[in-house]
Gaussian input, Z-matrix of N, CA and C with variables (Angstrom, degrees):
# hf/3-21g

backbone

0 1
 N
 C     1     B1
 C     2     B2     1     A1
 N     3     B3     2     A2     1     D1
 C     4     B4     3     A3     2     D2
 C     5     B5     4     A4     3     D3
 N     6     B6     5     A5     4     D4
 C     7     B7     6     A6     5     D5
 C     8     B8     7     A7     6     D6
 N     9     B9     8     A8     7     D7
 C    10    B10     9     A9     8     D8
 C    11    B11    10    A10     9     D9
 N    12    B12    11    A11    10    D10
 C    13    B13    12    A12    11    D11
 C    14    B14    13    A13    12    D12
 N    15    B15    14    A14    13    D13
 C    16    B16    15    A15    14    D14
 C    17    B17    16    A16    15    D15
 N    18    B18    17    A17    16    D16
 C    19    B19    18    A18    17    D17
 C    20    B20    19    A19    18    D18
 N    21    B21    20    A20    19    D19
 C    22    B22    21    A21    20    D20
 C    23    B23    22    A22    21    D21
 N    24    B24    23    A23    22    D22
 C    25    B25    24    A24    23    D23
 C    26    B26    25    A25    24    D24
 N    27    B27    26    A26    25    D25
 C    28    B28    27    A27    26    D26
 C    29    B29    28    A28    27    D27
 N    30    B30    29    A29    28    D28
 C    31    B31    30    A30    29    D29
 C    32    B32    31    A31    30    D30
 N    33    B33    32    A32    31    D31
 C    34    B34    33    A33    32    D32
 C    35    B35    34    A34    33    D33
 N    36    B36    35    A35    34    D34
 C    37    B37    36    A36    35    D35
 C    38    B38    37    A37    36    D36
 N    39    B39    38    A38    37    D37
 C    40    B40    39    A39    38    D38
 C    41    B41    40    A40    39    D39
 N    42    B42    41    A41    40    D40
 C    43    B43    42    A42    41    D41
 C    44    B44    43    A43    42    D42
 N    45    B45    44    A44    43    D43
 C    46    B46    45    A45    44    D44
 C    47    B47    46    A46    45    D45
 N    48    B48    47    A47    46    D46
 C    49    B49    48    A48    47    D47
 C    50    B50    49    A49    48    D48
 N    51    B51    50    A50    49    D49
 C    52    B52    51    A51    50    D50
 C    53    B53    52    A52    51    D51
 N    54    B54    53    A53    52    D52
 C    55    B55    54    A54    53    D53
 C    56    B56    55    A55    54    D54
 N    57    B57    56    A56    55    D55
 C    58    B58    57    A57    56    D56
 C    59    B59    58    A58    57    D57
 N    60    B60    59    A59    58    D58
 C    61    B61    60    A60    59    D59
 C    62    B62    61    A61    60    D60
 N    63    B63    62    A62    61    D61
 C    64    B64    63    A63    62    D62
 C    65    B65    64    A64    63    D63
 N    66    B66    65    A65    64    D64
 C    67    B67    66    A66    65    D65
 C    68    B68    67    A67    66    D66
 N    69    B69    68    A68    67    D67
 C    70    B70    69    A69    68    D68
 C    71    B71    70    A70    69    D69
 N    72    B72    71    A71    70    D70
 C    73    B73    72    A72    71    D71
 C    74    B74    73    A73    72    D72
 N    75    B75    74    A74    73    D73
 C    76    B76    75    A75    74    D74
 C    77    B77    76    A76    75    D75
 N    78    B78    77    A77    76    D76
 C    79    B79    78    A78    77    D77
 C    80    B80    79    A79    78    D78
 N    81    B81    80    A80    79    D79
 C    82    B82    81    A81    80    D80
 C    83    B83    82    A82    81    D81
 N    84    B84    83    A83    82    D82
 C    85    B85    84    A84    83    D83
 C    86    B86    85    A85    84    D84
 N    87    B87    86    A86    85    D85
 C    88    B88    87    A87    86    D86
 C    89    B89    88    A88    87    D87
 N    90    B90    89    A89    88    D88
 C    91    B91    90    A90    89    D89
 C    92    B92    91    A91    90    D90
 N    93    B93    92    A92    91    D91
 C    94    B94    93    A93    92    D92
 C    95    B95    94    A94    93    D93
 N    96    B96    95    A95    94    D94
 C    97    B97    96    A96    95    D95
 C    98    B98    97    A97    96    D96
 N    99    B99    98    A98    97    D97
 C   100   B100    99    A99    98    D98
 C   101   B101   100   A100    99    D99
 N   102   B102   101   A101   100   D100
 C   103   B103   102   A102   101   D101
 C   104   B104   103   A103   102   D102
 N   105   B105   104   A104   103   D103
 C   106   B106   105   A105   104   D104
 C   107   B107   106   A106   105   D105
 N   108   B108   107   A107   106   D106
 C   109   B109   108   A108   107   D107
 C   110   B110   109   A109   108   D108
 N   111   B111   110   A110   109   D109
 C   112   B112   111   A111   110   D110
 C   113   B113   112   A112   111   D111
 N   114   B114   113   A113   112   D112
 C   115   B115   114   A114   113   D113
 C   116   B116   115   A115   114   D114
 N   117   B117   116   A116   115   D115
 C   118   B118   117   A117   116   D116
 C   119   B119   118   A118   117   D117
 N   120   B120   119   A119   118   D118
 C   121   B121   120   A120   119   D119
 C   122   B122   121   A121   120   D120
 N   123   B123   122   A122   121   D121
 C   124   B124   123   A123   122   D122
 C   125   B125   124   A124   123   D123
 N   126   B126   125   A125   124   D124
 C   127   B127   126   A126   125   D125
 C   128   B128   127   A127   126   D126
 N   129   B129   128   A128   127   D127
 C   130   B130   129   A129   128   D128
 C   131   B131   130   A130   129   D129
 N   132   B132   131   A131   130   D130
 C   133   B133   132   A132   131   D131
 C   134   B134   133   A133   132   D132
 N   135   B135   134   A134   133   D133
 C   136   B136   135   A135   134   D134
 C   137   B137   136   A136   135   D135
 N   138   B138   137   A137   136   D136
 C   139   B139   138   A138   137   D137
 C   140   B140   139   A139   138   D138
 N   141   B141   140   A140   139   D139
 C   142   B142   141   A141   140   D140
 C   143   B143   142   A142   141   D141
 N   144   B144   143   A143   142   D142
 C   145   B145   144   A144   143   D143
 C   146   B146   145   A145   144   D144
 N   147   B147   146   A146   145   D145
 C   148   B148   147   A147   146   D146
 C   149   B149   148   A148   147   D147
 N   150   B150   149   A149   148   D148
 C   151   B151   150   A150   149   D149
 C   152   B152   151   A151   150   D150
 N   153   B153   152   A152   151   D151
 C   154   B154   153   A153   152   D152
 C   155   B155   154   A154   153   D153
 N   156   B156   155   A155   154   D154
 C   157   B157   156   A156   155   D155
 C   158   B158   157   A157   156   D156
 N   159   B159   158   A158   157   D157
 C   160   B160   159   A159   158   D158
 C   161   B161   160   A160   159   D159
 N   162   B162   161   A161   160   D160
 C   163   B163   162   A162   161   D161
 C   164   B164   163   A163   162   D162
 N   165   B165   164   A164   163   D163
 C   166   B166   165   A165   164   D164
 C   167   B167   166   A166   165   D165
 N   168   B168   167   A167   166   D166
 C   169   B169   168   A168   167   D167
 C   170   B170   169   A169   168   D168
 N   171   B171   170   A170   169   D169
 C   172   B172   171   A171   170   D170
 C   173   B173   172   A172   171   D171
 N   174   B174   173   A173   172   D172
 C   175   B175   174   A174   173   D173
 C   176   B176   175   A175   174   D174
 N   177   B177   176   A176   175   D175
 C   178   B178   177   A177   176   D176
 C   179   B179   178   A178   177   D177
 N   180   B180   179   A179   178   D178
 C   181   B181   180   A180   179   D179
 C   182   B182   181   A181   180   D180
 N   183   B183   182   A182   181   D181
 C   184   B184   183   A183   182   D182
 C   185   B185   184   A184   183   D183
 N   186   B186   185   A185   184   D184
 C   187   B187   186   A186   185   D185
 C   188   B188   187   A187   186   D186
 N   189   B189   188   A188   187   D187
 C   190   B190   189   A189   188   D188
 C   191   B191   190   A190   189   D189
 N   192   B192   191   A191   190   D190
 C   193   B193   192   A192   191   D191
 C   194   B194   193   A193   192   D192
 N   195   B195   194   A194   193   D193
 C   196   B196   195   A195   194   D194
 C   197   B197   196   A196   195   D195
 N   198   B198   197   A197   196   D196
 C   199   B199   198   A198   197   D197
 C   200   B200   199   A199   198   D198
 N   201   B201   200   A200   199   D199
 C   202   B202   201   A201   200   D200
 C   203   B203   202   A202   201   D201
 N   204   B204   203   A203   202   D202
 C   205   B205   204   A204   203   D203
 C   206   B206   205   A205   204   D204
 N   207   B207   206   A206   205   D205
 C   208   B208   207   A207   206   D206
 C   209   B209   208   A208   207   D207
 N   210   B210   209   A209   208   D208
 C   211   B211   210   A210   209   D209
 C   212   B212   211   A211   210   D210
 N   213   B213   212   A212   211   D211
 C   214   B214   213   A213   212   D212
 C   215   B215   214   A214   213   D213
 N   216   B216   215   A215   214   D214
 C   217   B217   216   A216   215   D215
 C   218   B218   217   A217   216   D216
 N   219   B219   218   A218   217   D217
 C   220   B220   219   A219   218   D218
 C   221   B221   220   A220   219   D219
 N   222   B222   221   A221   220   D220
 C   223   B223   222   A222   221   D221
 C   224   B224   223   A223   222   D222
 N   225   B225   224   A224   223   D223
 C   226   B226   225   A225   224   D224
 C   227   B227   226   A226   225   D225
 N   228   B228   227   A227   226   D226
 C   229   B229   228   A228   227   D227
 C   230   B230   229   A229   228   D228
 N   231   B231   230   A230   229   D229
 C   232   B232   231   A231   230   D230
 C   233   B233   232   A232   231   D231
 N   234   B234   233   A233   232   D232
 C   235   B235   234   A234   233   D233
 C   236   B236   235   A235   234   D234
 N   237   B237   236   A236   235   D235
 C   238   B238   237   A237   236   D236
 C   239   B239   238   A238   237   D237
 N   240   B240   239   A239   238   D238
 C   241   B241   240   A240   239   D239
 C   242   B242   241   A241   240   D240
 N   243   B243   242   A242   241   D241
 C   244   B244   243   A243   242   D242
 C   245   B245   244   A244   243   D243
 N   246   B246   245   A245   244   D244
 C   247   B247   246   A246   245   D245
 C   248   B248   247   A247   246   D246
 N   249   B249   248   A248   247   D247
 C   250   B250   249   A249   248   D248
 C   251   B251   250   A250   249   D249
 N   252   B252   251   A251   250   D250
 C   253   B253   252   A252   251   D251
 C   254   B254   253   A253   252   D252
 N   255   B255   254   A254   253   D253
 C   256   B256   255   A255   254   D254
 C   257   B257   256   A256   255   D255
 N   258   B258   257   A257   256   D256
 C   259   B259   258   A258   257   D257
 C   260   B260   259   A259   258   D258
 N   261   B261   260   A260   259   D259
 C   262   B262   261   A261   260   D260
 C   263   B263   262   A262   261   D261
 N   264   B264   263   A263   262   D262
 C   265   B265   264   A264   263   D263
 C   266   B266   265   A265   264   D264
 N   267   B267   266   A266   265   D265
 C   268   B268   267   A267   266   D266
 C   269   B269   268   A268   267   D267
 N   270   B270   269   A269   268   D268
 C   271   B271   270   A270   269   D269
 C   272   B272   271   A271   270   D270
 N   273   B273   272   A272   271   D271
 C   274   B274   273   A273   272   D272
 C   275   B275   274   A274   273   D273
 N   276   B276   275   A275   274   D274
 C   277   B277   276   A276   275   D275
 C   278   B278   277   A277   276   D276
 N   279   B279   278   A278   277   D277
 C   280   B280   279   A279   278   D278
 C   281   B281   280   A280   279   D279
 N   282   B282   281   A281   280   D280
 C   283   B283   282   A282   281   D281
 C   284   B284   283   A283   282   D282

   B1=1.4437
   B2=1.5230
   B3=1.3082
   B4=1.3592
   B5=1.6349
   B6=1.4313
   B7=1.3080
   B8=1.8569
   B9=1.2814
   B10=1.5369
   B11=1.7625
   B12=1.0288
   B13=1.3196
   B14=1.5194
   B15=1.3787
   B16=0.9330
   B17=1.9284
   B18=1.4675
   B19=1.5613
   B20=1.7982
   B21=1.2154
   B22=1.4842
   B23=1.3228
   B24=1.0383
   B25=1.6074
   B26=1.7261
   B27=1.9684
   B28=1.1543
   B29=1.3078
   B30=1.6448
   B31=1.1230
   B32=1.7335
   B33=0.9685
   B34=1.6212
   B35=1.8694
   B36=1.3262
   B37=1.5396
   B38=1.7482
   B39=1.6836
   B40=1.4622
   B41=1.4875
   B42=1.8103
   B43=1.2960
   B44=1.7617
   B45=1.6474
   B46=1.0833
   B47=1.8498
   B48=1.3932
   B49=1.6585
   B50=1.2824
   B51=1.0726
   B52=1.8350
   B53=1.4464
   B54=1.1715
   B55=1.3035
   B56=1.4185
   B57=1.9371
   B58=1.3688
   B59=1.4636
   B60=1.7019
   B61=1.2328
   B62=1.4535
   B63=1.1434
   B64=1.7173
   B65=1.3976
   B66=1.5274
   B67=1.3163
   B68=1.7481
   B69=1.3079
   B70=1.4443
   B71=1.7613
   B72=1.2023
   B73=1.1927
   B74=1.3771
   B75=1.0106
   B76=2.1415
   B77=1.2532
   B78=2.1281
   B79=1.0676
   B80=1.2442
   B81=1.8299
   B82=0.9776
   B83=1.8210
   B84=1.9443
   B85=1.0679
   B86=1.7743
   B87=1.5492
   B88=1.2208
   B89=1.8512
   B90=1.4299
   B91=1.3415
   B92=1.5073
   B93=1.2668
   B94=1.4692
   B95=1.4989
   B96=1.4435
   B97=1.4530
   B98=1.1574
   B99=1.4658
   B100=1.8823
   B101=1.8782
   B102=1.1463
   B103=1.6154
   B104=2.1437
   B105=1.9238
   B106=1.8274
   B107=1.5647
   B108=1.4724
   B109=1.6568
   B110=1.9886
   B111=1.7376
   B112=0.8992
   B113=1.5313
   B114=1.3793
   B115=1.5135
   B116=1.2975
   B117=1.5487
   B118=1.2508
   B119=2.0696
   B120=1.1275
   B121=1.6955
   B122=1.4083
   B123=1.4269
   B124=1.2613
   B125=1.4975
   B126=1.5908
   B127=1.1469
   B128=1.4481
   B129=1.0622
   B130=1.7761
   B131=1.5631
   B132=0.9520
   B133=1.3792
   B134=1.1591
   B135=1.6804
   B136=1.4844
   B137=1.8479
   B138=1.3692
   B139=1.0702
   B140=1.4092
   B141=0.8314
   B142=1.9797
   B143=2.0180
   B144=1.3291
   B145=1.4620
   B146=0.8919
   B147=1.0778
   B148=1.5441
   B149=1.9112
   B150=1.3897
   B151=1.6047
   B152=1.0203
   B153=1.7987
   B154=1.3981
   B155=1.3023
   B156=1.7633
   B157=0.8332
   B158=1.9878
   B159=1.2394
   B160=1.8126
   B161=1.4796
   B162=1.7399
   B163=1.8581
   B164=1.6973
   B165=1.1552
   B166=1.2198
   B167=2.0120
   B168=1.8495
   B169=1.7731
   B170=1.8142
   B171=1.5497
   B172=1.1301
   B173=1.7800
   B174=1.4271
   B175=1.4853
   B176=1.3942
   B177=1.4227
   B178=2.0014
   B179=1.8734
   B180=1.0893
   B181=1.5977
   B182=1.6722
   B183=1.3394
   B184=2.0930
   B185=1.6596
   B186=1.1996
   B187=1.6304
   B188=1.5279
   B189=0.8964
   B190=1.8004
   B191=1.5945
   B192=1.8677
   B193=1.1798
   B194=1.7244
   B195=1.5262
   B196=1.4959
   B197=1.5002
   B198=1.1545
   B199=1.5563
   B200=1.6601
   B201=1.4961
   B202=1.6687
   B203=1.5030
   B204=0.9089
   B205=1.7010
   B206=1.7566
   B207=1.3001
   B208=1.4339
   B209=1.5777
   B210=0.9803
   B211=1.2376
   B212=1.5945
   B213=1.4567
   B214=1.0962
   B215=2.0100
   B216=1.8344
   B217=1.7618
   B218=1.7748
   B219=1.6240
   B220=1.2730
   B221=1.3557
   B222=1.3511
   B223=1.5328
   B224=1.6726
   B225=1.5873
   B226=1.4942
   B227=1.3311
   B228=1.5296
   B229=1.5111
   B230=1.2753
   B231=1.5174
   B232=1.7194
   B233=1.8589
   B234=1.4163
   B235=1.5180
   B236=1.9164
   B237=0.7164
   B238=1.7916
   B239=1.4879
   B240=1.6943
   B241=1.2547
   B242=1.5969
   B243=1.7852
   B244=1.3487
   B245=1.6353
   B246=1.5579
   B247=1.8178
   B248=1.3710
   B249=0.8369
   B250=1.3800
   B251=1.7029
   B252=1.5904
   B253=1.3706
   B254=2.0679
   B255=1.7346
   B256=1.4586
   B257=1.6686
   B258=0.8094
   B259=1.3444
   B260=1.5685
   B261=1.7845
   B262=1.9410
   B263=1.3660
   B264=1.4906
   B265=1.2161
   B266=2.3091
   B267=1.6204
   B268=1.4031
   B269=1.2671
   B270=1.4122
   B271=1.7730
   B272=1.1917
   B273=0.9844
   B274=1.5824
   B275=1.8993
   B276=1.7160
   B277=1.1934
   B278=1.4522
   B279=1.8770
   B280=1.6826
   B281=1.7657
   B282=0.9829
   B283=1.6371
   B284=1.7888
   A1=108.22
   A2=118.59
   A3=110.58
   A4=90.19
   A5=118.12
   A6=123.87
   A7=110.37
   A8=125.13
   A9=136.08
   A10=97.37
   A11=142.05
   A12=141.89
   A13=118.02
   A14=115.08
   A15=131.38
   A16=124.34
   A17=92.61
   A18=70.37
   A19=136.99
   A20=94.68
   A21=116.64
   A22=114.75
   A23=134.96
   A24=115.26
   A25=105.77
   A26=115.53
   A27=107.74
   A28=94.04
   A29=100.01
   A30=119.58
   A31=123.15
   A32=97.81
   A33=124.82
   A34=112.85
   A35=94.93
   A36=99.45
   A37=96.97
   A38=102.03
   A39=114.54
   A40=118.13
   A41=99.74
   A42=103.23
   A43=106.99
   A44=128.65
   A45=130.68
   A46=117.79
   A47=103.41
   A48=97.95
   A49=106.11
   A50=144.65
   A51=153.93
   A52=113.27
   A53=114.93
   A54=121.37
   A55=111.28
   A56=80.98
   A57=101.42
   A58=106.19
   A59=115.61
   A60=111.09
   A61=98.56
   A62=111.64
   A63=123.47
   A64=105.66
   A65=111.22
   A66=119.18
   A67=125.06
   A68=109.79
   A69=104.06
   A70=122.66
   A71=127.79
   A72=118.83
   A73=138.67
   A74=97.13
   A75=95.83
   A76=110.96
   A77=116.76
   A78=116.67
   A79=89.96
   A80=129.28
   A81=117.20
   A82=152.97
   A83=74.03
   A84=101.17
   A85=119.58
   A86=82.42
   A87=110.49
   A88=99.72
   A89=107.57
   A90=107.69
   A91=115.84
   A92=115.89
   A93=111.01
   A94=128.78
   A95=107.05
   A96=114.37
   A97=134.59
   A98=99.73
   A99=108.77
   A100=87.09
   A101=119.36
   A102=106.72
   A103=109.39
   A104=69.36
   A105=89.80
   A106=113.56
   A107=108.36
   A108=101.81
   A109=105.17
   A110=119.97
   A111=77.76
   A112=119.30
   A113=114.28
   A114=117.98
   A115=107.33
   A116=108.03
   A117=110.33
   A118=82.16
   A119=114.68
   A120=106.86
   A121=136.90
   A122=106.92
   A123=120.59
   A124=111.77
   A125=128.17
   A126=127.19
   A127=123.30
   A128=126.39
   A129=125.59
   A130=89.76
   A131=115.40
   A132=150.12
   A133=131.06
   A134=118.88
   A135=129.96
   A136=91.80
   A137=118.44
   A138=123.78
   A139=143.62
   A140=126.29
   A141=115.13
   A142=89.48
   A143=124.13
   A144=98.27
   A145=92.84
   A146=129.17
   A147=148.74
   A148=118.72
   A149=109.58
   A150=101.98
   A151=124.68
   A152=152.10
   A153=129.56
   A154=131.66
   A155=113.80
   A156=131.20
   A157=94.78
   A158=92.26
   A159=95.24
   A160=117.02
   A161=100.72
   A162=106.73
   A163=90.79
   A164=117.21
   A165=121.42
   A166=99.25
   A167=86.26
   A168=87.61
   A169=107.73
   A170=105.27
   A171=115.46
   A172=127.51
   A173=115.21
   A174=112.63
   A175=92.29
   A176=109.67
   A177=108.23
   A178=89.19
   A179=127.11
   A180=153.97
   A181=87.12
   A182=136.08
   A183=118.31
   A184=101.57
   A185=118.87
   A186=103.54
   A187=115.59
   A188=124.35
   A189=122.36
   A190=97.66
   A191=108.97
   A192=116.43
   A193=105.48
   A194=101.67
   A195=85.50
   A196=113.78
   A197=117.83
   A198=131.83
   A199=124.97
   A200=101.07
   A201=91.90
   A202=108.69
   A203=117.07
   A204=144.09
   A205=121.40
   A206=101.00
   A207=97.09
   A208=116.36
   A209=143.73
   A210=159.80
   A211=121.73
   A212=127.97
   A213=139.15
   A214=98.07
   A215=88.84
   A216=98.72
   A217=91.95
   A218=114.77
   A219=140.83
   A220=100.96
   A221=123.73
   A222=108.70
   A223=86.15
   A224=102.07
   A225=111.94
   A226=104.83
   A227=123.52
   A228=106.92
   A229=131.13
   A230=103.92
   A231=122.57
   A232=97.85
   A233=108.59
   A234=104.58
   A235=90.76
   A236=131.66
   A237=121.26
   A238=100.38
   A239=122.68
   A240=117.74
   A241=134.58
   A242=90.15
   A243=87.68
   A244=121.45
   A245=104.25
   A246=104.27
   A247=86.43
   A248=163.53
   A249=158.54
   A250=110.15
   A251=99.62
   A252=123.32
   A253=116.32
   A254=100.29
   A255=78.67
   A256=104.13
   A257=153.11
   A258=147.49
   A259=122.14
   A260=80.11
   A261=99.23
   A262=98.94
   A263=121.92
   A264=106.41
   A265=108.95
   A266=105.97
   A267=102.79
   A268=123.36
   A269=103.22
   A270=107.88
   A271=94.86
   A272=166.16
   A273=170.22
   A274=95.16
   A275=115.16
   A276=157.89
   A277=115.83
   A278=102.32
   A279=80.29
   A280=112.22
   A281=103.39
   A282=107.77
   A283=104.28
   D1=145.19
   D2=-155.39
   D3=-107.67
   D4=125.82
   D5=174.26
   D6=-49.43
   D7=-35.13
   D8=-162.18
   D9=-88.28
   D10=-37.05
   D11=-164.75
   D12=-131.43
   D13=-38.84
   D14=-169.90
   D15=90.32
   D16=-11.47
   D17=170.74
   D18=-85.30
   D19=166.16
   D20=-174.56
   D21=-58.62
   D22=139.15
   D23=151.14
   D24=-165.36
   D25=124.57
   D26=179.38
   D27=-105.71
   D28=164.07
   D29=179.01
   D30=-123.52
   D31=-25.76
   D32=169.49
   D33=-142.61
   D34=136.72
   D35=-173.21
   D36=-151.40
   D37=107.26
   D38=173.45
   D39=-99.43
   D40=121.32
   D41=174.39
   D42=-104.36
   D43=126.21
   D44=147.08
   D45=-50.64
   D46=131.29
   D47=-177.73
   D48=-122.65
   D49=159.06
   D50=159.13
   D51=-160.02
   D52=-171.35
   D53=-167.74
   D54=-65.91
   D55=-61.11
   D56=-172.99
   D57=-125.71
   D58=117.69
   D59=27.70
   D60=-93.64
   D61=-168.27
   D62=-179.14
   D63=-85.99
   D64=125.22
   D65=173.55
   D66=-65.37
   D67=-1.12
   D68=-172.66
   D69=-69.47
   D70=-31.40
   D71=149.56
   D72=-87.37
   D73=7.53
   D74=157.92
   D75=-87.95
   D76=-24.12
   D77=-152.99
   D78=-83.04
   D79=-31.41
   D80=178.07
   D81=-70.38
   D82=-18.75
   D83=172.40
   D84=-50.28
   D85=-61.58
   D86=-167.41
   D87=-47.38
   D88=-61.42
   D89=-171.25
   D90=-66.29
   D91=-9.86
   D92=149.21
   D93=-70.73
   D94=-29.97
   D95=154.68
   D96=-31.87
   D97=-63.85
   D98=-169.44
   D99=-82.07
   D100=-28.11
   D101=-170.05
   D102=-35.18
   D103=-56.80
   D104=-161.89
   D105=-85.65
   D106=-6.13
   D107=-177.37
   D108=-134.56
   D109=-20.22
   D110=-167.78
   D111=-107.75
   D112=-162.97
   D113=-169.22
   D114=-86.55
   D115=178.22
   D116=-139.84
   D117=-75.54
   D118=-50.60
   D119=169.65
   D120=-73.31
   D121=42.04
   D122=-173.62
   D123=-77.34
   D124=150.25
   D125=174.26
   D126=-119.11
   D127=145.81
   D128=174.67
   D129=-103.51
   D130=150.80
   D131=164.67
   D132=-128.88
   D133=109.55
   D134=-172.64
   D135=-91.87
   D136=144.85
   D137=143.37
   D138=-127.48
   D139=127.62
   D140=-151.62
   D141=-111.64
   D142=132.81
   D143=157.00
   D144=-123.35
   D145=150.82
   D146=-166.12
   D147=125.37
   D148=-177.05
   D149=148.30
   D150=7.91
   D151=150.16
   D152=116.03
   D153=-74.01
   D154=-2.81
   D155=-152.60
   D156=-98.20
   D157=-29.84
   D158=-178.15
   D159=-117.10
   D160=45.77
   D161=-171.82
   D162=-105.41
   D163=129.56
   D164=-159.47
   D165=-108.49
   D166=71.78
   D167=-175.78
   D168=-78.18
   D169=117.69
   D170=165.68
   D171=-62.87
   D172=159.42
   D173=-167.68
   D174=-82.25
   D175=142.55
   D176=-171.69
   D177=-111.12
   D178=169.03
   D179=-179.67
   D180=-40.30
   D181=131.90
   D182=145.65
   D183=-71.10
   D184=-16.10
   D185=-178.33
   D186=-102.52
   D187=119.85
   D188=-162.89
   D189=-179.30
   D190=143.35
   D191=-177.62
   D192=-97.78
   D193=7.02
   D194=168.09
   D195=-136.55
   D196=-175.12
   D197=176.49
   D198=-79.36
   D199=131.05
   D200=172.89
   D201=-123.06
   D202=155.00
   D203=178.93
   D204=-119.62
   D205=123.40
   D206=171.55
   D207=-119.04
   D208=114.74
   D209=176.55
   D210=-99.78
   D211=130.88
   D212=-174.71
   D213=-130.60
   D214=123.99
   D215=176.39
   D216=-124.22
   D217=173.22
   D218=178.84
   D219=-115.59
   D220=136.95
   D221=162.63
   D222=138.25
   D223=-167.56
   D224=-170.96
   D225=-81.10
   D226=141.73
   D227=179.99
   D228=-101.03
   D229=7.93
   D230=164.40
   D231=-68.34
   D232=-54.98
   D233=-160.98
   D234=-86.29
   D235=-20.71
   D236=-176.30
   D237=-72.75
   D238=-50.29
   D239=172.18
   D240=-35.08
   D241=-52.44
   D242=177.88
   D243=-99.89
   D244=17.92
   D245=163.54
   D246=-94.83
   D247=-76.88
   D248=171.95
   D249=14.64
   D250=-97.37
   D251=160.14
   D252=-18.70
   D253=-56.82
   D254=174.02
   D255=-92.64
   D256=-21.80
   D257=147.94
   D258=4.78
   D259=-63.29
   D260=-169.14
   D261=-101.78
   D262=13.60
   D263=159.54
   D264=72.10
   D265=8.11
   D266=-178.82
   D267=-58.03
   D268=128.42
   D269=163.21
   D270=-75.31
   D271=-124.23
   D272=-65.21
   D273=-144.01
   D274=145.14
   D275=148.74
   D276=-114.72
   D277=105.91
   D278=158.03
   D279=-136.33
   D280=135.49
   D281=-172.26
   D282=-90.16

């Protein structure tokens, strides 16, 4: 949020995914997110830690002005989340 105007604008937006719970309303959230705030190079970010074999990537919109990414890490998923997050540089996490 821009202290001078106030507008919004994301640029990166990381969603953690797993089974359980079910990612479908963060995912939606989220993609209502970038709908209404982000730029024209905005990214979604799936993250699965665990398996790649058991990352449960959901079907995202084909019409959308921004980019999505799915990524699979090993390791703890409190600390993978948030190397992730500063990694990609995310304004927004939503679980």
């Amino acid at each position: 949020v821009s202290l001078d105007d106030g507008h919004v604008t994301l640029d990166n937006v990381l969603i953690p995914v797993a089974w359980k719970p079910q990612p479908d309303s963060a995912i939606a959230r989220g993609v209502r997110a970038l709908d209404a705030f982000g730029s024209g190079g905005a990214t979604l970010t799936l993250l699965h830690v665990g398996e790649s074999s058991g990352a449960p990537w959901p079907r995202l919109p084909d019409e959308r002005r921004w980019k999505c990414s799915c990524i699979t890490r090993g390791g703890q998923p409190v600390e993978e989340i948030l190397r992730a997050a500063d990694e990609l540089a995310s304004d927004l996490i939503i679980s």
